[in-house]
Structures are given as C-alpha cells and as structure tokens.
N, C-alpha and C positions, 0 to 999 in steps of 0.2 A: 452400575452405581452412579447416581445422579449428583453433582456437587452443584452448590449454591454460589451465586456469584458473588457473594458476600464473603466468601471463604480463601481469594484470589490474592487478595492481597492490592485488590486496586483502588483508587482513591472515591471518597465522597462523590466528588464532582463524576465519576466512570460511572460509578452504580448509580446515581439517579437520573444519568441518560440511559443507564441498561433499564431500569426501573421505568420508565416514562414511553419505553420503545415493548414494556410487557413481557420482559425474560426475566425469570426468576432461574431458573437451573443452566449448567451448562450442557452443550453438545461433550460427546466422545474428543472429538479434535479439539474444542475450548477448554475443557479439561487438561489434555495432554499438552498442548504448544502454551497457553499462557506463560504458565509457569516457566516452562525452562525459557521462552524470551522473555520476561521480567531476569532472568539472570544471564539475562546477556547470551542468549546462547544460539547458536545458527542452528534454523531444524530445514528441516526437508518432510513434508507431509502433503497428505493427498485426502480426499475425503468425498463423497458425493455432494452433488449439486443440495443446497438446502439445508445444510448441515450447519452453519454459520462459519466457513472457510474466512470470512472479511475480517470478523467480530475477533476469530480467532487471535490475528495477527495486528486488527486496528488498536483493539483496545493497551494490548501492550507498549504498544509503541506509541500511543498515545501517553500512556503511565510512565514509561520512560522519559516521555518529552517534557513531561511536567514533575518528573525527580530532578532533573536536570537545569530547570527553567532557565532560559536567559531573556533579558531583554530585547537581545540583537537578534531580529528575524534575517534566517538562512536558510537555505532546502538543506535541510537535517534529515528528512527520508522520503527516497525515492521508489512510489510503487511503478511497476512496468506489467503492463497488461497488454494483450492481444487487439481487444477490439475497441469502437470507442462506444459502445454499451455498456462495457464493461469497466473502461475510463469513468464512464458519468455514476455506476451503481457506486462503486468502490471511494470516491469521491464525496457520493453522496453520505456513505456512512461514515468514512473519517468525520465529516461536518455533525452529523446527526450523535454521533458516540460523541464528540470530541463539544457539542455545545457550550456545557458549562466550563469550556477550558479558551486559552485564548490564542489558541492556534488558528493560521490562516491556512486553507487546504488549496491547490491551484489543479484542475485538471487540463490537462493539455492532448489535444487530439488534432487529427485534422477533418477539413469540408467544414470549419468555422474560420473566423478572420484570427490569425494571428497576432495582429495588433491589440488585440481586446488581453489577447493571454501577454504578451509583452509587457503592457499597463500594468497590470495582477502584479504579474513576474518584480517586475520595478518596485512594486510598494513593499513587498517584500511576503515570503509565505517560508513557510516549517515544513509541509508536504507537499510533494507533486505526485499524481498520478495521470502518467503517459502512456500513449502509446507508441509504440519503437519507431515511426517516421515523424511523427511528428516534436517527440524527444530531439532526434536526429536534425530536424530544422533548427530547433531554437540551440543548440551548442552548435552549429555551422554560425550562426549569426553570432552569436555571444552572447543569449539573450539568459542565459540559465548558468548560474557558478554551481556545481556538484563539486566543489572542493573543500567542502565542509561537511560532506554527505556520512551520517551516522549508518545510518539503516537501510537495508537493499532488500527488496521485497519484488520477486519475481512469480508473478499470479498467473497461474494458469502454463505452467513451465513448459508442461506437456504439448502445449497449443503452439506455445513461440518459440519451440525448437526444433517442433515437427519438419521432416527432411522426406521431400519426396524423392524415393529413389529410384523409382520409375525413369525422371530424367537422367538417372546420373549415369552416365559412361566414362569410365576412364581406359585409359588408353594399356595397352597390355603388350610387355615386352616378349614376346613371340615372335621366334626367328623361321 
C-alpha cells in the first residue's frame, strides 16, 4: 500500500521540498516511523539501504521543529552517525528537506578544521549531525551546549555499537 506524502500530516513548506527533490509516495519505513515521531514517539527501526531511512526521521523532526518554532537558536536535535560520509549525506538532507524552513543544520566530523565548526556552532544552529569523536572534541572544549537537546537520533545503531568480541577476554575465576 503506497501513501502519499500529502497525507502525513506535514507542513507546506516539507512537501514542496519533498515535491522539488521528485517524491510523490512514501517508503514502507516513511509510512510507519513518520507518524508515530510526529507524536512524539521514540521508534527503533531498520530498513535497507535506499529506502529513504534519512527522509524518514528528517522530515519529522524537521515538522516538529517548526510546531514548536522559537526564535532562540539551540542544538534541539542531535543526529550521531558512524562515519563522516555519512555526517555530510545526512546533513545534507536536513538542509535540502528543511529549505523552505529556517533552520540552521551544522555537521561536525573530523580530518577538517575545527575552528570553521566552532564559528557555525557560535552563531547558532537547531541541528548537529556528528560523529562520536568528533561530538566528543567539541563538549571536551565546551564548544557545543546539548542541554537543550529535544531529539536523539542514533543512525546506523548497528554500525556504532558493533563490539568486536574476538578481542575481548575476561578474566575467569577458576581455581
């Protein structure tokens, strides 16, 4: 069963970037996750590559951000990703969904200058999407407040919690 992204419940300004980027219907996974996060709700899903996993989760939380508006720019949601490929795709579409809205998206990774994301960070942004070392620099510095943080969006869960157990030994009480 194919739903229409007009049917979502999300605003003008979403669907004429969904419209303008040439999607008319939804995915299996934008069908099921919109909805319940438009009502606030924490999911847990998985889906193959190509499926529109980003669109899934961007677009709501874009809807949310703009139910909500404020003037006061704060990292209100934090995506965390794996790699910094993945930093820049996922970045990219917040910007690209989130156009006709006036959100500032900041991606932070590292093997670029940190000062360039500081600047960002200072002027102020609505979303960060990081990845876990270089997250980890800028709150060693102080350069990032998450204490205003709405939204937690862990992408690719699979990927950045994967444990190799090959190295692990523990120790065993054996007498």
């Amino acid at each position: 069963i194919t739903m229409s992204f007009n049917n979502l419940g999300l605003s003008p300004e979403l669907k004429q970037a969904i419209e303008s980027k040439g999607y008319s219907d939804t995915s299996e996974i934008q069908q099921k996750a919109i909805p319940s996060i438009l009502q606030g709700n924490d999911i847990m899903a998985g889906a193959q590559t190509g499926t529109g996993k980003t669109a899934a989760f961007a677009l709501p939380i874009l809807q949310r951000l703009q139910d909500d508006e404020s003037k006061r720019r704060r990292v209100r949601t934090l995506v965390l990703v794996p790699t910094r490929e993945l930093a820049s795709q996922v970045g990219d579409s917040f910007r690209s969904y989130g156009k006709n809205l006036r959100f500032r998206t900041s991606t932070l990774y590292g093997g670029v200058s940190i000062k360039t994301q500081i600047d960002k960070l200072k002027k102020g942004v609505d979303i960060v999407v990081a990845t876990p070392g270089r997250l980890l620099d800028h709150l060693d510095k102080k350069t990032l407040d998450l204490s205003e943080l709405e939204v937690f969006v862990l992408d690719e869960a699979d990927r950045m919690l994967a444990v190799s157990y090959t190295h692990l030994t523990l120790p065993t009480n054996r007498e």
